[in-house]
Backbone atoms as SQL, in Angstrom:
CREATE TABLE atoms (id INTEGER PRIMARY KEY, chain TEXT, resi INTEGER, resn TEXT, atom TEXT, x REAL, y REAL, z REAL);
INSERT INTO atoms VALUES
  (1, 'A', 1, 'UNK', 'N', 42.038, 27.325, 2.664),
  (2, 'A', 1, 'UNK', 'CA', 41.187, 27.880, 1.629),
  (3, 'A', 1, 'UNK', 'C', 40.676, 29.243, 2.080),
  (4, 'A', 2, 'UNK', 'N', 40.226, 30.186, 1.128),
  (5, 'A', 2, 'UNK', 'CA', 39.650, 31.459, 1.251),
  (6, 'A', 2, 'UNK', 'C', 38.247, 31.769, 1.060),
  (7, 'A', 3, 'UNK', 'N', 37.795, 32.757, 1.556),
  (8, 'A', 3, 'UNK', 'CA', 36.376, 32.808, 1.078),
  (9, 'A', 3, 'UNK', 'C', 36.526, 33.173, -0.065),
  (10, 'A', 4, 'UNK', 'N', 35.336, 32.549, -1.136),
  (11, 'A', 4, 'UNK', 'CA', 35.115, 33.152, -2.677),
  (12, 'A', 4, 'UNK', 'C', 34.957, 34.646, -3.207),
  (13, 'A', 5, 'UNK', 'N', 35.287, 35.009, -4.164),
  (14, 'A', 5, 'UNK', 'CA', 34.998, 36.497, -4.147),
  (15, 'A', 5, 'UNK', 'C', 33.800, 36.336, -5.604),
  (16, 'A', 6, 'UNK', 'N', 33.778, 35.571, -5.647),
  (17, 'A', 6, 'UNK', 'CA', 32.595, 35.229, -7.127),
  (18, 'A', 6, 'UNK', 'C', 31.288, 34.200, -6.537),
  (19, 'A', 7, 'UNK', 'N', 31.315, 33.653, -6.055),
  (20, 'A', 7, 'UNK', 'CA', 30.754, 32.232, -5.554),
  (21, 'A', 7, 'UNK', 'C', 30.495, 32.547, -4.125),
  (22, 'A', 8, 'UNK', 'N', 29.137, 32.139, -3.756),
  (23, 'A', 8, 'UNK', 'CA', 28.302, 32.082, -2.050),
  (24, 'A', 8, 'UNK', 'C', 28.927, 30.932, -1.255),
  (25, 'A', 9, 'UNK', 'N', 28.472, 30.981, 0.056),
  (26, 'A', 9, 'UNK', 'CA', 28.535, 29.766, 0.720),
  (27, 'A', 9, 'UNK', 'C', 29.569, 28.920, 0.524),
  (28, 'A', 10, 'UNK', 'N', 30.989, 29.418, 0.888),
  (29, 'A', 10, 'UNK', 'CA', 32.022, 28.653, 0.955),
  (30, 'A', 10, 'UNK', 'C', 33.536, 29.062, 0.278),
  (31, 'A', 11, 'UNK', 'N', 34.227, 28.566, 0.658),
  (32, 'A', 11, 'UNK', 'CA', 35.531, 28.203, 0.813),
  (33, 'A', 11, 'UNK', 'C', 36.258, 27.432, -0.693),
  (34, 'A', 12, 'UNK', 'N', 37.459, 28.529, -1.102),
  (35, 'A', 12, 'UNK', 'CA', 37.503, 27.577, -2.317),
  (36, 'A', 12, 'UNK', 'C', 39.194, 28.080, -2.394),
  (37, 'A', 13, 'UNK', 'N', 39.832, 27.408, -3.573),
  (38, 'A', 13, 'UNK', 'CA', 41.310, 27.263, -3.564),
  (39, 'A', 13, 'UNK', 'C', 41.331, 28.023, -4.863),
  (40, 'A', 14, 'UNK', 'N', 42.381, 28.690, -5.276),
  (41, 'A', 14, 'UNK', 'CA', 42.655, 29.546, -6.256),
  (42, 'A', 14, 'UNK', 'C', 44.032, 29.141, -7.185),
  (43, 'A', 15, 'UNK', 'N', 43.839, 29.523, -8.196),
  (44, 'A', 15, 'UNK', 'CA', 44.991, 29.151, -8.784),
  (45, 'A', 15, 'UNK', 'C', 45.403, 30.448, -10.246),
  (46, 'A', 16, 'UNK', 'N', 46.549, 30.358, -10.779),
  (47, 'A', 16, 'UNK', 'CA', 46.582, 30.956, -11.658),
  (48, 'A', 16, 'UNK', 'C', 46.403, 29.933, -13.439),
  (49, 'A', 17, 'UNK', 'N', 46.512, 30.901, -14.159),
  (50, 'A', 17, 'UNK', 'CA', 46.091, 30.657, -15.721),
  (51, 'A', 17, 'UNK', 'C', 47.020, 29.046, -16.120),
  (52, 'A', 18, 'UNK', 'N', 48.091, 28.887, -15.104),
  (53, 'A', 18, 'UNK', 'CA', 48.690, 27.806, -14.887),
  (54, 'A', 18, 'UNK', 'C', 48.278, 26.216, -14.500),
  (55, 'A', 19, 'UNK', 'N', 48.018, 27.034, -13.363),
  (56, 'A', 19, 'UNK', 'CA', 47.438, 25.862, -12.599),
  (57, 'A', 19, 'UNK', 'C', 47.930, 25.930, -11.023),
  (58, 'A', 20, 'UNK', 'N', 49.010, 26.758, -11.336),
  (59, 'A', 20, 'UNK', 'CA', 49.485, 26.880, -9.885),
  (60, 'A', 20, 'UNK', 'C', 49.074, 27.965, -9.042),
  (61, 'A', 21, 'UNK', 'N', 49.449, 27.474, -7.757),
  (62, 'A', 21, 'UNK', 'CA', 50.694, 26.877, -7.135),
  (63, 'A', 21, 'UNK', 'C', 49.716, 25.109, -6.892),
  (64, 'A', 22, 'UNK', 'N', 48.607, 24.847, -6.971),
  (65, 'A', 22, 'UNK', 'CA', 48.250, 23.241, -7.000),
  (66, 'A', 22, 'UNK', 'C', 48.770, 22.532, -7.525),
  (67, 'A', 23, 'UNK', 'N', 49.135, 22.890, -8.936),
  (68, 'A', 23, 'UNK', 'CA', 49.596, 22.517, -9.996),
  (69, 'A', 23, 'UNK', 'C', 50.423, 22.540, -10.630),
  (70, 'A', 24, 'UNK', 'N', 51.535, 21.829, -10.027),
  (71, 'A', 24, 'UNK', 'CA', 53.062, 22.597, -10.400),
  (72, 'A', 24, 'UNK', 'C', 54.138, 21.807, -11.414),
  (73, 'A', 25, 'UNK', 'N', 53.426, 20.659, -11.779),
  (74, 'A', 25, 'UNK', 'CA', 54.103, 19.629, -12.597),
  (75, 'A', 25, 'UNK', 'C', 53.896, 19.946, -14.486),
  (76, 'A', 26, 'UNK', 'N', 52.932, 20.800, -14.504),
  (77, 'A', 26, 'UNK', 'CA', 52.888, 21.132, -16.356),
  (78, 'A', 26, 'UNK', 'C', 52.242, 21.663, -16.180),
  (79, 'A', 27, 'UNK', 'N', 51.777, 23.032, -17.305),
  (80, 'A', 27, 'UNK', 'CA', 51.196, 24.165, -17.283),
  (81, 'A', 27, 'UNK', 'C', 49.877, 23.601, -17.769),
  (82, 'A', 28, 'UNK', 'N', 48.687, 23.982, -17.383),
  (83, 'A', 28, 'UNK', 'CA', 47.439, 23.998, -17.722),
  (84, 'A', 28, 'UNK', 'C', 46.708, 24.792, -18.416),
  (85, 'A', 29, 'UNK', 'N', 47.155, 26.109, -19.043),
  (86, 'A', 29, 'UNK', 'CA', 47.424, 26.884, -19.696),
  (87, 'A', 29, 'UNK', 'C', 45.384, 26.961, -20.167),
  (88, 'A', 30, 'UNK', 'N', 45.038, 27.257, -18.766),
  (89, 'A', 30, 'UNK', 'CA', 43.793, 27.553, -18.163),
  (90, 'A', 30, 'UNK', 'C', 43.159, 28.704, -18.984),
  (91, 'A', 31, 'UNK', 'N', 43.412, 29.619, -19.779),
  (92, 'A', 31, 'UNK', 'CA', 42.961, 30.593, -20.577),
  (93, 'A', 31, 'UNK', 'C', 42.970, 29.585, -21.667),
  (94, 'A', 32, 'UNK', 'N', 43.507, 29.198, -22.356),
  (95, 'A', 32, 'UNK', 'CA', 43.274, 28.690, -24.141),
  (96, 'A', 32, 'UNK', 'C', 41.724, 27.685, -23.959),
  (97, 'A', 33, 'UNK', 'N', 42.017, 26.911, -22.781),
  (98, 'A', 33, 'UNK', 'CA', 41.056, 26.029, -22.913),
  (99, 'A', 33, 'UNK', 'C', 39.216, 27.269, -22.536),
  (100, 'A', 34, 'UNK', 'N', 39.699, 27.623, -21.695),
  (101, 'A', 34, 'UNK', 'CA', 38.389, 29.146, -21.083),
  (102, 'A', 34, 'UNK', 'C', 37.928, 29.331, -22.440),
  (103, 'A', 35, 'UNK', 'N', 38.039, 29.463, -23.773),
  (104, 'A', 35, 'UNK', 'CA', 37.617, 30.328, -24.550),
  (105, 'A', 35, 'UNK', 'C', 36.974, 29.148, -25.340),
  (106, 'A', 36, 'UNK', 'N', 37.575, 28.225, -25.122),
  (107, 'A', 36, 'UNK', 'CA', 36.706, 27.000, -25.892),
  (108, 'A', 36, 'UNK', 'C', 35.237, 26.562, -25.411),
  (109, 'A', 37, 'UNK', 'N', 35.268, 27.070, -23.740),
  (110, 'A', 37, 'UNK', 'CA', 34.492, 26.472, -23.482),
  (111, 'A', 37, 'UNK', 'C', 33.108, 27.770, -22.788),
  (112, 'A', 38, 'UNK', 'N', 33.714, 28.955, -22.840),
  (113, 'A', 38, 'UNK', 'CA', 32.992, 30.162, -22.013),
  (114, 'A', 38, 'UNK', 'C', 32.978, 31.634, -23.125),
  (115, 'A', 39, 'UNK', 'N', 32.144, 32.140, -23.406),
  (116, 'A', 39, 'UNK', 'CA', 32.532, 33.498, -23.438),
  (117, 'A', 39, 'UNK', 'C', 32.754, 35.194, -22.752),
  (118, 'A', 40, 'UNK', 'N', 32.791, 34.366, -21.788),
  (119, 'A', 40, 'UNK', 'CA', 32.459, 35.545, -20.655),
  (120, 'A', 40, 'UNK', 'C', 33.960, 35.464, -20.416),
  (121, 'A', 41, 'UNK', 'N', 34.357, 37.398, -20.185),
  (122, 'A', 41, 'UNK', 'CA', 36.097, 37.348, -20.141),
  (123, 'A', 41, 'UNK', 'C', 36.749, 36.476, -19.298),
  (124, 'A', 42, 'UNK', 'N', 37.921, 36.118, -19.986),
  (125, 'A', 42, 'UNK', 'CA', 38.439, 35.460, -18.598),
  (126, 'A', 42, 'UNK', 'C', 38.902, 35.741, -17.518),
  (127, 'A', 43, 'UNK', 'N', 38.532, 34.766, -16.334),
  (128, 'A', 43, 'UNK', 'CA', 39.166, 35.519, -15.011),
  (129, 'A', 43, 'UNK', 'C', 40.856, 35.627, -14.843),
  (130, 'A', 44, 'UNK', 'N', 40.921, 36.560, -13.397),
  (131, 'A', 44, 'UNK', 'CA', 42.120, 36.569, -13.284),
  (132, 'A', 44, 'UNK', 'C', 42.724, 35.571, -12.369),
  (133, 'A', 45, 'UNK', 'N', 42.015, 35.029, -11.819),
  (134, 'A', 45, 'UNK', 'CA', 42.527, 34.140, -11.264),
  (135, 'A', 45, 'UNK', 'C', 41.413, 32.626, -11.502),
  (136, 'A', 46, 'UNK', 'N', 41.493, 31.707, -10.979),
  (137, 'A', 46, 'UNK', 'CA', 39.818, 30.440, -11.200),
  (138, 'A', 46, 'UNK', 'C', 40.285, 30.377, -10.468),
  (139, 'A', 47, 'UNK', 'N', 38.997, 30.055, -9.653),
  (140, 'A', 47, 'UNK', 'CA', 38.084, 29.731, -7.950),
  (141, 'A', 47, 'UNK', 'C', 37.905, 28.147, -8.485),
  (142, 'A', 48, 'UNK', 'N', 38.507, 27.350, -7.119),
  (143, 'A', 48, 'UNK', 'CA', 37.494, 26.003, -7.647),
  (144, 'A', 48, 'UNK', 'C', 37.818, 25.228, -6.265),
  (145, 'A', 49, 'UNK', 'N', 37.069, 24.085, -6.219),
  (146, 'A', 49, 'UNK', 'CA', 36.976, 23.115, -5.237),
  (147, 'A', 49, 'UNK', 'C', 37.520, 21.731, -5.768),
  (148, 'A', 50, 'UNK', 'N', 38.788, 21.989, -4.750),
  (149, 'A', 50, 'UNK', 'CA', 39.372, 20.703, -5.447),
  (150, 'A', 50, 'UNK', 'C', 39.225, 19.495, -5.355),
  (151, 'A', 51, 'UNK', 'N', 39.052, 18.183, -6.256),
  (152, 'A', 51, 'UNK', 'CA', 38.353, 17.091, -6.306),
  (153, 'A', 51, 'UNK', 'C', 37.087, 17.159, -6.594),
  (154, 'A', 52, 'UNK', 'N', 36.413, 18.062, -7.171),
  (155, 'A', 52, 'UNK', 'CA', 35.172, 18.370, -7.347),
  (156, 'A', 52, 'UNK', 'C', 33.910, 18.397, -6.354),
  (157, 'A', 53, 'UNK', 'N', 34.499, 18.675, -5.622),
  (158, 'A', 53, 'UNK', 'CA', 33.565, 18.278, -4.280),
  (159, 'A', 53, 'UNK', 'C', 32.602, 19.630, -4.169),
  (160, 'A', 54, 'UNK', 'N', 31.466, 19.697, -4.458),
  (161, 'A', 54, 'UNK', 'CA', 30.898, 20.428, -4.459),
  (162, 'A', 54, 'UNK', 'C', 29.034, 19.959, -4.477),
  (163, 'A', 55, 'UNK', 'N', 28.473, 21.207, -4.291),
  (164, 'A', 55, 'UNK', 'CA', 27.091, 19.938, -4.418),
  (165, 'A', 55, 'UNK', 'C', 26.022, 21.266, -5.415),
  (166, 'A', 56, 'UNK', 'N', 25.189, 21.327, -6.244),
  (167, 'A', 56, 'UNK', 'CA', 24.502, 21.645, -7.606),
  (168, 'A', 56, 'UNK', 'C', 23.136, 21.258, -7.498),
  (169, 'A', 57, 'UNK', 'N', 22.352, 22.028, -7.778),
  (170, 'A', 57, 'UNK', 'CA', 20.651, 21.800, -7.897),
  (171, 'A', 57, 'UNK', 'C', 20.633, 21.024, -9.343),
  (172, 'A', 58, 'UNK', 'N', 19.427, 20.564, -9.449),
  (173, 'A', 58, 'UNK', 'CA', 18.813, 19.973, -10.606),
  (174, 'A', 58, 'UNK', 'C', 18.828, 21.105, -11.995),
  (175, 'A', 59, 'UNK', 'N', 18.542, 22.901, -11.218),
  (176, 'A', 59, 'UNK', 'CA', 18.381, 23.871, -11.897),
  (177, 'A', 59, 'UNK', 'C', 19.559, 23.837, -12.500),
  (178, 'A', 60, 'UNK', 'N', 20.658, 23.931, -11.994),
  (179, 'A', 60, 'UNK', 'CA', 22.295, 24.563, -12.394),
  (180, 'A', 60, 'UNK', 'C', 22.506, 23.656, -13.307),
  (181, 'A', 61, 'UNK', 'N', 22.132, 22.427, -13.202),
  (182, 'A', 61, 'UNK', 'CA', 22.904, 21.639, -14.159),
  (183, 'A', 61, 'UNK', 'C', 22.236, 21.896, -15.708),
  (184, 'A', 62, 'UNK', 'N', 20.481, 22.226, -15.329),
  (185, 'A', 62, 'UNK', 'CA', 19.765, 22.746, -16.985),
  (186, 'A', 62, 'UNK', 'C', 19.777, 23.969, -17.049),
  (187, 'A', 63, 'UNK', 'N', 20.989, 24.467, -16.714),
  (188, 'A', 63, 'UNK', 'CA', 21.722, 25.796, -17.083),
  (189, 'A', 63, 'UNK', 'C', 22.305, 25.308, -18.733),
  (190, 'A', 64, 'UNK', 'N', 23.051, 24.043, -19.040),
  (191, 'A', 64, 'UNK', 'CA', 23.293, 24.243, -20.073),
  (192, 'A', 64, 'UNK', 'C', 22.448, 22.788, -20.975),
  (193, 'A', 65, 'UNK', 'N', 22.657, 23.254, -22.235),
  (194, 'A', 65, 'UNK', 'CA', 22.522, 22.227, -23.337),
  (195, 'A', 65, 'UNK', 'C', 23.117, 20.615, -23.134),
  (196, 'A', 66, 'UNK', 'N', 22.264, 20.144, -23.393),
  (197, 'A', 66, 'UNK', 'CA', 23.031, 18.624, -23.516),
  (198, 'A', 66, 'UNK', 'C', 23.915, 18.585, -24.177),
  (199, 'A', 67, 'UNK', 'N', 24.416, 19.594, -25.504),
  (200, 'A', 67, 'UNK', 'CA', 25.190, 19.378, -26.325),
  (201, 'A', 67, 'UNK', 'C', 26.526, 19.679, -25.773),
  (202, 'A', 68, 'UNK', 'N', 26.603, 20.820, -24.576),
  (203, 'A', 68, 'UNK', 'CA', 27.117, 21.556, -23.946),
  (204, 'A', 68, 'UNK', 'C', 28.066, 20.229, -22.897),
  (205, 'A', 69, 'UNK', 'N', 26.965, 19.689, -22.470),
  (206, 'A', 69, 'UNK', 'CA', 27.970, 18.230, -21.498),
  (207, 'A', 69, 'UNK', 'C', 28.593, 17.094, -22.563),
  (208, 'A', 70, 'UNK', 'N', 28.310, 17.235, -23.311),
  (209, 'A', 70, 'UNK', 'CA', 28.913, 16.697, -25.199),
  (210, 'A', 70, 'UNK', 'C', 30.311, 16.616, -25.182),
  (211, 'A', 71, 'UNK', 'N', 30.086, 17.922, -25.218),
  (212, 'A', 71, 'UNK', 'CA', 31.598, 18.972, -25.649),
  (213, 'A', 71, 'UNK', 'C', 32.803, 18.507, -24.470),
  (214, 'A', 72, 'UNK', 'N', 32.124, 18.713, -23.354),
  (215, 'A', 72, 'UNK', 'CA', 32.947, 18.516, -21.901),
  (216, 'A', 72, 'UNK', 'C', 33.556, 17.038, -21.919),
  (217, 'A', 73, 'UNK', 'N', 32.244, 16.307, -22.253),
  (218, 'A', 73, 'UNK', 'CA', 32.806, 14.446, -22.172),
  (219, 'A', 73, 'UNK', 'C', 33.853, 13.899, -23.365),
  (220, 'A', 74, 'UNK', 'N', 34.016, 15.057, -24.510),
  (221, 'A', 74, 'UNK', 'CA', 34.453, 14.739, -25.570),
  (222, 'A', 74, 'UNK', 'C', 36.251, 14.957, -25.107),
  (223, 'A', 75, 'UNK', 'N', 35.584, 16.625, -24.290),
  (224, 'A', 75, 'UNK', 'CA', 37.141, 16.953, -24.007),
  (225, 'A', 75, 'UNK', 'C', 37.622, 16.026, -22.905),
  (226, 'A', 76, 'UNK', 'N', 37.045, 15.621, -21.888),
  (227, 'A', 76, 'UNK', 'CA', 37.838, 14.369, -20.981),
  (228, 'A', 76, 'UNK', 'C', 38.533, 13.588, -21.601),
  (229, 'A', 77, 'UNK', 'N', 37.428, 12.977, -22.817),
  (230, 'A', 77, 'UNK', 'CA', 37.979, 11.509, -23.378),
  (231, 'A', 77, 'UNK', 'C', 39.428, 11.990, -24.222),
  (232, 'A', 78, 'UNK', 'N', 39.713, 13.195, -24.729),
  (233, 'A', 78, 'UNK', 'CA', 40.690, 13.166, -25.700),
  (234, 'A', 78, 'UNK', 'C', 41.623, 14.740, -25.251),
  (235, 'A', 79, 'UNK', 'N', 42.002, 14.441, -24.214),
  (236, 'A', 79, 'UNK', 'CA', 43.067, 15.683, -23.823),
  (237, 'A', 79, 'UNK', 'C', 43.076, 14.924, -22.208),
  (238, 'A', 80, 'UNK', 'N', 44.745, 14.846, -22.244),
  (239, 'A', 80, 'UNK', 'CA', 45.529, 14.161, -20.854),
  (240, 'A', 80, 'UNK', 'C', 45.226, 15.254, -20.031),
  (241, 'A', 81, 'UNK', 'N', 45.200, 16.478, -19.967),
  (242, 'A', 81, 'UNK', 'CA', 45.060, 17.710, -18.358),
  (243, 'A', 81, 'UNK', 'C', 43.429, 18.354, -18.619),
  (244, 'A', 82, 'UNK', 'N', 42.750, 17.716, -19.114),
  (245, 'A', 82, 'UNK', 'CA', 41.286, 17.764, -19.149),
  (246, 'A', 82, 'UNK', 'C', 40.257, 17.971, -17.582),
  (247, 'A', 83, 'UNK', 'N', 41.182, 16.580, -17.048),
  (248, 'A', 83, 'UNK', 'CA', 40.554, 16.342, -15.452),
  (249, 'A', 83, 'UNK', 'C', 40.644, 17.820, -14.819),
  (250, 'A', 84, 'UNK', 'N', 42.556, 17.826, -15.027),
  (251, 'A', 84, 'UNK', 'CA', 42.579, 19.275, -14.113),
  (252, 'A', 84, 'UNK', 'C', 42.000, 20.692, -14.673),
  (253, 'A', 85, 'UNK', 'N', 41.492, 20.726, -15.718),
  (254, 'A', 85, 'UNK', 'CA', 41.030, 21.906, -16.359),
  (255, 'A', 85, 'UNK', 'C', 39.524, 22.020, -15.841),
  (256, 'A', 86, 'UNK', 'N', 38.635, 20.835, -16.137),
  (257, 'A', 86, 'UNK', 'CA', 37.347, 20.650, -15.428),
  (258, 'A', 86, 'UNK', 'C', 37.494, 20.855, -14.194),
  (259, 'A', 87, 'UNK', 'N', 37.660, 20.017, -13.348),
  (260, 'A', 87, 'UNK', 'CA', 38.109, 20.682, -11.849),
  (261, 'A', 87, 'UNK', 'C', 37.785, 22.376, -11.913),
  (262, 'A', 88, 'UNK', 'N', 38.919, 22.842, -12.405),
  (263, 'A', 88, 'UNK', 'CA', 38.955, 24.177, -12.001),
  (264, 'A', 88, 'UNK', 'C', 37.676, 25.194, -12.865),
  (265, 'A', 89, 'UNK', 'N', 36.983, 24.299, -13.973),
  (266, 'A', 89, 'UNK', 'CA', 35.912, 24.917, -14.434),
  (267, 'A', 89, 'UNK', 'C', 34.598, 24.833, -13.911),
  (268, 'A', 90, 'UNK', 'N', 34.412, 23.465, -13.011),
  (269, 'A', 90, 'UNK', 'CA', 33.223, 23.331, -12.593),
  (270, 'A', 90, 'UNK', 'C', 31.765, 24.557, -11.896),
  (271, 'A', 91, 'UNK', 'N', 32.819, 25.293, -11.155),
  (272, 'A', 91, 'UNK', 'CA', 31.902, 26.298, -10.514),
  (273, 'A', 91, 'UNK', 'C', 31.776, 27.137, -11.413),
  (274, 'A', 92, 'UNK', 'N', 32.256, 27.618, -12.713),
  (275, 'A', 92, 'UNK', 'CA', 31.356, 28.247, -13.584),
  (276, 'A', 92, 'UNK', 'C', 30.932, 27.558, -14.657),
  (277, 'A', 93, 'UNK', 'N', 30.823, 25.922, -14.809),
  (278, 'A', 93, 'UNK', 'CA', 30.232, 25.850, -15.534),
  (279, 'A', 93, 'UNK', 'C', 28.393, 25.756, -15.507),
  (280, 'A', 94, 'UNK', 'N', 28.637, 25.766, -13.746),
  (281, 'A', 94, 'UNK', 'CA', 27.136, 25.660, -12.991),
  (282, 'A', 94, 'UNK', 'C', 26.570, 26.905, -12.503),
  (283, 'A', 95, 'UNK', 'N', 27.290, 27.990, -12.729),
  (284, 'A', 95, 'UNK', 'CA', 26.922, 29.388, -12.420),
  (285, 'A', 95, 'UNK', 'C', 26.439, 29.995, -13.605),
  (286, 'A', 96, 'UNK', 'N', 25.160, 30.589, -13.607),
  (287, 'A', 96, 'UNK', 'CA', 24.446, 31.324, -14.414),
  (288, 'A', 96, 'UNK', 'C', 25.211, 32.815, -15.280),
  (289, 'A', 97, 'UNK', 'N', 26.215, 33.190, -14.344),
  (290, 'A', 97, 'UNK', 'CA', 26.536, 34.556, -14.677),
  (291, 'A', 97, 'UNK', 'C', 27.994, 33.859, -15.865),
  (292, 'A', 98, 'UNK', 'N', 28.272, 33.320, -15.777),
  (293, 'A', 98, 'UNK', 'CA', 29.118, 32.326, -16.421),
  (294, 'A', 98, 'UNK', 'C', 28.347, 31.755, -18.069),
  (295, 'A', 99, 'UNK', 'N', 28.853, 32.923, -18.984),
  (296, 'A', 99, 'UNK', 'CA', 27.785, 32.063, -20.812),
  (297, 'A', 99, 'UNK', 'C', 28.892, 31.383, -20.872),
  (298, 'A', 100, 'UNK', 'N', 28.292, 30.481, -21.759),
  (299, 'A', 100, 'UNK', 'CA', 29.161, 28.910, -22.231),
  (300, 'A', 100, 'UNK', 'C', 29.006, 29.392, -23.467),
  (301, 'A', 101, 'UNK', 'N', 29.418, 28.405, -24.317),
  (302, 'A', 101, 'UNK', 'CA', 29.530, 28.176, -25.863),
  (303, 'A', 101, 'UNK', 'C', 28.833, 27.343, -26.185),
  (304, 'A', 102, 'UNK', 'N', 27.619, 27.383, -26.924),
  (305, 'A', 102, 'UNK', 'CA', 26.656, 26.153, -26.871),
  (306, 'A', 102, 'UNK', 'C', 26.507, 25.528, -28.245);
């Protein structure tokens, strides 16, 4: 892993709009879903920690709307590459500089 170029304190794995190179079995096509869920441009690459292993204040998480973790649980339950899309969204969905769609 590399140091972050967006994100403090740590070490994270990179991937493209794909999913790869982690992700090399079907495209994740990591931009269509970005716009559903962020309005802030999309990156060129997503930073993330894989398996979600990461750790979040009480603050970060009332960064967004309840309606906002809604949206997220809705998309798990009803889209098969959901897991791997979250994964790679988590660290901005808990980062402030990161607007959501609320």
């Amino acid at each position: 892993m590399k140091p972050s170029t967006q994100f403090t304190n740590g070490n994270v794995l990179t991937c493209t709009k794909s999913g790869s190179p982690q992700h090399t079995y079907e495209n994740l096509n990591l931009d269509t879903y970005w716009v559903k869920f962020f309005t802030t441009p999309i990156p060129s690459e997503y930073e993330f920690m894989p398996g979600g292993h990461f750790v979040i204040t009480k603050e970060q998480i009332k960064l967004r709307q309840k309606d906002f973790y809604q949206k997220i649980l809705t998309f798990l339950e009803t889209e098969n590459l959901a897991p791997w899309v979250i994964e790679r969204f988590e660290c901005y969905i808990f980062n402030p500089n990161f607007k959501t769609i609320e």
